[in-house]
MILUMTOR-421931 format. One line per 10 residues: number of its first residue (from 0); their letters; for each residue x, y, z of C-alpha. Coordinates in Angstrom, 1 decimal. Example, Ala and Ser with C-alpha at 12.3 -4.5 7.8 and 13.67 -1.06 7.14 Angstrom:
% residues 2
0 = as = 12.3,-4.5,7.8; 13.7,-1.1,7.1
END
This chain:
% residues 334
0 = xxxxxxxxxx = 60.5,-51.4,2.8; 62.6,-48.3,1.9; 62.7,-45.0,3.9; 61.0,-43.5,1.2; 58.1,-46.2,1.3; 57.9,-45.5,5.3; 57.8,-42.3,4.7; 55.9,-42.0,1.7; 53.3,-44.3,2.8; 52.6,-42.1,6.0
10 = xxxxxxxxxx = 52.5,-39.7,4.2; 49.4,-41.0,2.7; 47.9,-42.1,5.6; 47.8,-38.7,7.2; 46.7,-36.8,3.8; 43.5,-39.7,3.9; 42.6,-38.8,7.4; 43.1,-34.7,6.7; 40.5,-35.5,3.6; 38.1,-37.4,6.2
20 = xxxxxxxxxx = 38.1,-34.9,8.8; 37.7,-32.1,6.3; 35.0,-33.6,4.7; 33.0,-34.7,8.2; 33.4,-31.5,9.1; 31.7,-29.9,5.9; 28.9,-32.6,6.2; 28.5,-31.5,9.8; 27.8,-27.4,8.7; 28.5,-27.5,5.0
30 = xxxxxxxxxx = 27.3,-24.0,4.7; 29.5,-22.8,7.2; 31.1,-18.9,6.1; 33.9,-16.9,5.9; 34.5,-14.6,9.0; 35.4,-11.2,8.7; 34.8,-9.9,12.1; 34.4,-11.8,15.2; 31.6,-10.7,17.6; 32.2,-7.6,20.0
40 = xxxxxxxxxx = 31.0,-4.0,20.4; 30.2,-1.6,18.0; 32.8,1.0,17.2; 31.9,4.6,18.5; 31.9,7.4,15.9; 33.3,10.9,15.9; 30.4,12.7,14.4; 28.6,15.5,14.9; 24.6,15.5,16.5; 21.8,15.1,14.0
50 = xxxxxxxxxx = 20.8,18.4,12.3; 17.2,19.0,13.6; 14.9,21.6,10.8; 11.4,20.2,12.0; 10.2,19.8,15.7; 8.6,16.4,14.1; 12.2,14.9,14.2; 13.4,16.0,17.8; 11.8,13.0,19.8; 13.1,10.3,16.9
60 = xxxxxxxxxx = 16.6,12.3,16.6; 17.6,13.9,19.5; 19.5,11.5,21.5; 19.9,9.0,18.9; 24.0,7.3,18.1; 25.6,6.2,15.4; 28.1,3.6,15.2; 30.5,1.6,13.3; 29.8,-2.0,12.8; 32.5,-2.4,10.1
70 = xxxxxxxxxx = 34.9,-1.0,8.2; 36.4,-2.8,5.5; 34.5,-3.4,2.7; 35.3,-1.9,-0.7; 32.1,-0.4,-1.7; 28.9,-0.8,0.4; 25.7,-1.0,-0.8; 22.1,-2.9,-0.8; 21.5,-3.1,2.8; 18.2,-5.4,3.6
80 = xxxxxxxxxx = 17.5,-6.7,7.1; 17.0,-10.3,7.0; 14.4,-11.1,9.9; 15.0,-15.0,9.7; 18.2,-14.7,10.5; 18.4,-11.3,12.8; 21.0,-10.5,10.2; 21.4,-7.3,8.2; 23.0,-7.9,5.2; 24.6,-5.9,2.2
90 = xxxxxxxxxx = 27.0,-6.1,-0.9; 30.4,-5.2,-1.1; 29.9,-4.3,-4.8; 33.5,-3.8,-6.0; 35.0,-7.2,-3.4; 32.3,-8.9,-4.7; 30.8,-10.3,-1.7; 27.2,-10.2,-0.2; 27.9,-9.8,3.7; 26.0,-10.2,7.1
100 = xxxxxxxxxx = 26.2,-8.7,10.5; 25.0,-10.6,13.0; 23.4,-9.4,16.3; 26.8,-10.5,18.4; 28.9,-8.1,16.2; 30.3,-10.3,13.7; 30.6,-10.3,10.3; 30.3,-13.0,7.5; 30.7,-13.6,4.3; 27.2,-15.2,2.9
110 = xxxxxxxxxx = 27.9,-15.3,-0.9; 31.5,-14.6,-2.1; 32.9,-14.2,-5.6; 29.5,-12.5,-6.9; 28.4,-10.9,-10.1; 29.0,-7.7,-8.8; 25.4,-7.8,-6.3; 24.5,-5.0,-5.6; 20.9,-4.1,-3.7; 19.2,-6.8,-2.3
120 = xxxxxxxxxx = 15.8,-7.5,-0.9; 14.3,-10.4,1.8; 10.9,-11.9,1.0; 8.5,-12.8,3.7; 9.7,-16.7,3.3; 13.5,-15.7,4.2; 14.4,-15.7,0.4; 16.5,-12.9,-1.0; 16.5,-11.4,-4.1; 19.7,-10.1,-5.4
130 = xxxxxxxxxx = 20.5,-7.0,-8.5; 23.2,-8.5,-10.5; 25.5,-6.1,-12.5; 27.7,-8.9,-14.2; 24.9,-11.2,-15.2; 22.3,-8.2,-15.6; 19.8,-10.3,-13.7; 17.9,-10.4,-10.7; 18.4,-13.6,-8.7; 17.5,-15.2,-5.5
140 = xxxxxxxxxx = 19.3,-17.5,-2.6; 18.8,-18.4,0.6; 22.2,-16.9,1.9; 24.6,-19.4,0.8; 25.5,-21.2,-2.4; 25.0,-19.5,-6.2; 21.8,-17.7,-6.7; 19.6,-19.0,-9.3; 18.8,-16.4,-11.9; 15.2,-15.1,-11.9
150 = xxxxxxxxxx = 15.2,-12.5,-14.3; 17.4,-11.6,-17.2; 15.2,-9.5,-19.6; 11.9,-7.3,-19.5; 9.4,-6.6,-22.8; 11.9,-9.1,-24.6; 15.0,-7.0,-24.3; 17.8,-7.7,-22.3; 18.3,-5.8,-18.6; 21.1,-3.4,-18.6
160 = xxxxxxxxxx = 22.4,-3.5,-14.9; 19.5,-3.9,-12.1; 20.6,-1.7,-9.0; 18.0,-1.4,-6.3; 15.2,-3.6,-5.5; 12.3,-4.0,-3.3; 9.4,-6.7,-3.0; 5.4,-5.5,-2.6; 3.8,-7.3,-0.2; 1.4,-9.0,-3.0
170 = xxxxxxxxxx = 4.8,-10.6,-3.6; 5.5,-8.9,-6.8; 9.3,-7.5,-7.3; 10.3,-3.9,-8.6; 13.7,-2.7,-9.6; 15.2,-0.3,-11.2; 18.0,-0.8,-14.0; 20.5,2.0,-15.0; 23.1,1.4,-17.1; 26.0,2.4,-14.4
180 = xxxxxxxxxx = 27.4,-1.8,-14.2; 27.2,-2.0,-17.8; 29.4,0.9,-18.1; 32.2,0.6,-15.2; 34.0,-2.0,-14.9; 35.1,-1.9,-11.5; 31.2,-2.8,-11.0; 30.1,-5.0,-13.6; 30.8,-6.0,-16.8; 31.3,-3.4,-19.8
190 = xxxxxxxxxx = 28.6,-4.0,-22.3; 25.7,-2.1,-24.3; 22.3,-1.8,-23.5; 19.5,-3.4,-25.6; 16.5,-1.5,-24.5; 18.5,1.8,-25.4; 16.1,2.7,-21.8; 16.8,3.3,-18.2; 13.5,1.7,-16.0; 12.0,0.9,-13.3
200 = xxxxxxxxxx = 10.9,-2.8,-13.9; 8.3,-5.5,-12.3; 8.3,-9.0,-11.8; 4.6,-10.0,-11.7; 3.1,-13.0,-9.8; 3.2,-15.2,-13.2; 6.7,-14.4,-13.2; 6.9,-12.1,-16.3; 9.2,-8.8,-16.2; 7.6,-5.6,-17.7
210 = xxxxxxxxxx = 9.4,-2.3,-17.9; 6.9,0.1,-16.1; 8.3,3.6,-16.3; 11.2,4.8,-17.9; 13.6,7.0,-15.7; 17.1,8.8,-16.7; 18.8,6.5,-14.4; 16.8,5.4,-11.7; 18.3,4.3,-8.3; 16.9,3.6,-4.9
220 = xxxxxxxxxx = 13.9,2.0,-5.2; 11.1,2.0,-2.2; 7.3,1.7,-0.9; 5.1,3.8,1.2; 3.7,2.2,4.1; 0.6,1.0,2.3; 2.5,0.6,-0.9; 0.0,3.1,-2.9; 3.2,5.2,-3.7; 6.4,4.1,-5.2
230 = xxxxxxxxxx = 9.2,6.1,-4.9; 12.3,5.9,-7.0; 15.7,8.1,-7.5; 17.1,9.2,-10.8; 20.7,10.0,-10.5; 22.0,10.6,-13.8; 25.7,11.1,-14.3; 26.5,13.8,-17.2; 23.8,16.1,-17.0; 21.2,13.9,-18.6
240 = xxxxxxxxxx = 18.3,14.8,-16.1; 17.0,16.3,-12.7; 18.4,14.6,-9.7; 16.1,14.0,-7.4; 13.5,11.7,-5.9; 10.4,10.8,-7.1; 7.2,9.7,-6.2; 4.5,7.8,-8.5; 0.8,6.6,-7.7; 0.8,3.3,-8.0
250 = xxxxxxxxxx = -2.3,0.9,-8.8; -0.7,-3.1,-9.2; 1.6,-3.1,-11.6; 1.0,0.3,-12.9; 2.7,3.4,-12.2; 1.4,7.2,-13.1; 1.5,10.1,-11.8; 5.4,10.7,-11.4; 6.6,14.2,-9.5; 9.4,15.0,-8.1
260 = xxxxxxxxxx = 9.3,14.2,-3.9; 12.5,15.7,-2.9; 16.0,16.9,-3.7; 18.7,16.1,-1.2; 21.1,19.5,-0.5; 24.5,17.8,-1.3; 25.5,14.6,-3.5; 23.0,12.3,-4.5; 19.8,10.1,-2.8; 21.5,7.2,-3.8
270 = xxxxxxxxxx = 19.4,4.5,-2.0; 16.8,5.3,0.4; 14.0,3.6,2.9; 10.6,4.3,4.3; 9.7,4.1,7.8; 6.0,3.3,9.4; 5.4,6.8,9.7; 5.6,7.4,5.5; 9.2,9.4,6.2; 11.9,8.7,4.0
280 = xxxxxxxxxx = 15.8,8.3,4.8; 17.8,8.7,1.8; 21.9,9.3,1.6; 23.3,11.7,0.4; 27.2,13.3,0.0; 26.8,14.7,4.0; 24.8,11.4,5.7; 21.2,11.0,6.1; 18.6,13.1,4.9; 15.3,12.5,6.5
290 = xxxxxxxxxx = 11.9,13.8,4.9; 8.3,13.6,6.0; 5.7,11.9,3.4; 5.0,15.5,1.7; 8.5,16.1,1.2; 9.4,18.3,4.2; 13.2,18.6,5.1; 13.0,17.3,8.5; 16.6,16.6,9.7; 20.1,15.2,8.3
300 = xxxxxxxxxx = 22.6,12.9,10.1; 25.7,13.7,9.7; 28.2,10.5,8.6; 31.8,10.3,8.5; 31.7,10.2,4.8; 29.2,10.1,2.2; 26.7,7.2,2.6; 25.0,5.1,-0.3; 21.9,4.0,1.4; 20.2,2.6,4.0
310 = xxxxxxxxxx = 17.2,0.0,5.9; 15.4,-0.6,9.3; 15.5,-3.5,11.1; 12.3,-5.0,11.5; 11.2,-2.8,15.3; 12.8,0.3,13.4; 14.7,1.3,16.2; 18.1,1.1,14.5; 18.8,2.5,11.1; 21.9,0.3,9.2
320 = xxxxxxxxxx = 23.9,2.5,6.7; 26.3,1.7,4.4; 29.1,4.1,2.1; 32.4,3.3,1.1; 34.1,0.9,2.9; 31.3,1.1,5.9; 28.4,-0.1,8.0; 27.1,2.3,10.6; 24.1,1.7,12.8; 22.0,4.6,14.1
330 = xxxx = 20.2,4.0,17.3; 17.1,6.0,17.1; 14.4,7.0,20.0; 11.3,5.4,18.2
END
């Protein structure tokens, strides 16, 4: 036997027992992700107090904190809290990622090399629904592994780029679809829309996709407590329309009624949430805007930057925002 047999053969041997052991230990947590962060405190933030404009707000506001949970993303969006898993997760729309911070402090990468995701939504079985930019669908996973594709067209017309999304408690799932990831590709995938129509869009219980009010670019997407009022953003880009927030009576599937809720004072309500109380959290270009359910300006929190949106956990005692390359958690007094 040569000394290039010897060493050859060895060679071999150890590359069989580096595939053995990498395999066992994929068969022992195949599922196992990526970690960005490892688990520790939460970063304080420089900030200034909330802004206080309605007595309402001063037991909720007063005292409450914000701080960082993570700081490198690329662009933050679609935060959901996933109760399962006492994980918040979001999208990193440009890295491509859908993230999760867990309760210890770290972070994880749950689903990496996405169609640009961007909002996301848990349903009461730990399923989570997913906007797709690059696919211009709405899928669902279970945190791991390729989505499977729910939804790629509504009224026989392809979707343009679903952005925010939210699930009714009768289990049926609303979105809204501007054209924004079929038009920059640092977000999606540059095509044209079919529909020549910007919606808000439901997935009924038989699994059919109706467009069910058409919106200059809607946004943020969300439900009043006892879901009888939908409430969705339009953000249009070049002047096409009011920016604003609006609300709609809704009855099943049906939407009517629309008026416009509120108007944040600087940038845009991007995304937004609703609290038990009927108040509604929207970004904006300064932080947080907060109004009651009639559309009183009850308070902002100031960020470090502009935010994009934001979601409760499930006691609603911490508020998780995202915006830019950040996750911030606000701990509230409720």
């Amino acid at each position: 036997m040569t000394r290039r047999t010897v060493f050859g053969t060895g060679a071999a041997l150890a590359a069989t027992r580096m595939r053995k052991a990498s395999a066992a230990s994929l068969n022992e947590n195949p599922l196992m992700p990526a970690r960005l962060r490892s688990p520790g405190p939460p970063e304080t933030v420089q900030v200034s107090s909330p802004q206080i404009y309605h007595s309402d707000a001063k037991p909720v506001l007063e005292a409450a904190r914000l701080f960082s949970l993570y700081s490198q993303a690329s662009w933050s969006e679609g935060p959901a809290w996933w109760p399962q898993q006492r994980t918040l997760i979001w999208s990193d729309v440009v890295g491509r990622r859908v993230l999760g911070w867990r309760e210890d402090g770290a972070v994880d990468v749950l689903l990496d090399a996405t169609p640009f995701i961007n909002g996301n939504a848990v349903a009461p079985d730990g399923r989570i629904f997913h906007c797709e930019h690059g696919h211009r669908a709405i899928s669902c996973s279970r945190g791991a592994g390729n989505p499977m594709v729910v939804a790629t067209h509504a009224n026989g017309q392809r979707l343009n780029a679903p952005n925010d999304i939210v699930i009714a408690k009768d289990g049926t799932v609303w979105f809204s679809e501007p054209t924004f990831g079929i038009e920059n590709p640092k977000q999606g995938v540059p095509s044209r829309s079919e529909s020549g129509k910007t919606s808000i869009c439901c997935i009924g219980r038989d699994g059919i996709t109706n467009r069910v009010a058409d919106m200059t670019q809607p946004n943020g997407v969300a439900f009043s407590p006892d879901e009888r009022v939908f409430y969705a953003s339009q953000t249009p880009e070049h002047d096409e329309g009011e920016i604003a927030i609006f609300a709609f009576d809704r009855d099943g599937p049906r939407l009517s009624n629309r008026r416009r809720f509120a108007v944040v004072p600087h940038g845009i309500p991007d995304g937004f949430t609703v609290d038990r109380r009927g108040w509604v959290w929207s970004s904006s270009g300064v932080g947080v805007e907060v109004f009651n359910s009639s559309g009183r300006h009850l308070a902002t929190v100031p960020t470090p930057h502009l935010c994009s949106n934001c979601e409760f956990d499930h006691d609603q005692n911490r508020l998780f925002i995202t915006g830019a390359e950040s996750l911030w958690v606000l701990h509230l007094n409720s």
